[in-house]
C-alpha positions in Angstrom: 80.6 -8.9 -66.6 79.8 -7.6 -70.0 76.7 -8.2 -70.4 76.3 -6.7 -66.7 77.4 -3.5 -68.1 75.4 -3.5 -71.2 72.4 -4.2 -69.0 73.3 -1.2 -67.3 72.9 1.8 -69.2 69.2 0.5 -70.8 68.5 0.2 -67.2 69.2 3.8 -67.0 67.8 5.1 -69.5 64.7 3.4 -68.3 65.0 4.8 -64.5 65.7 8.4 -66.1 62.7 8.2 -68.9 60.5 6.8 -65.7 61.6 9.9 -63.5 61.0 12.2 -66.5 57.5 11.1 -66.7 56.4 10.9 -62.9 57.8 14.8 -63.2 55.3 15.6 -66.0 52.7 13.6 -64.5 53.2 15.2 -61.6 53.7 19.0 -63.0 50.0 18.1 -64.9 48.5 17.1 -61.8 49.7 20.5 -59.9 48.8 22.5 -62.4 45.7 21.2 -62.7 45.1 21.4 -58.7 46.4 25.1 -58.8 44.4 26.2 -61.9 41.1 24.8 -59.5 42.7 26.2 -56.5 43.0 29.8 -58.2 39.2 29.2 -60.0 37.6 28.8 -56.9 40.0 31.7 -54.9 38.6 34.1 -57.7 35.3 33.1 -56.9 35.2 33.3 -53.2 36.9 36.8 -53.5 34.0 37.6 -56.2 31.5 36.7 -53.8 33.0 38.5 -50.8 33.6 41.6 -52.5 30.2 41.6 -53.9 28.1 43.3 -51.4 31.0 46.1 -51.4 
């Protein structure tokens, strides 16, 4: 049983540093995604407001 429950919290810790790190991967990739997303938005309103 005790060693059970010293098992436990590393296997915690490990879930909760894992989650952290999907979050931040995650946060990078959207970010990134947006920052193309809003790059090409400027463009396409560049162009279209061009001939104006």
């Amino acid at each position: 049983d005790m060693i059970f429950y010293l098992l436990l919290p590393s296997e915690n810790d490990f879930c909760i540093w894992l989650s952290l790190f999907v979050v931040e991967a995650v946060k990078q990739f959207v970010g990134k995604m947006s920052a193309k997303m809003e790059d090409r938005y400027a463009t396409v309103r560049r162009a279209l407001l061009a001939p104006w």
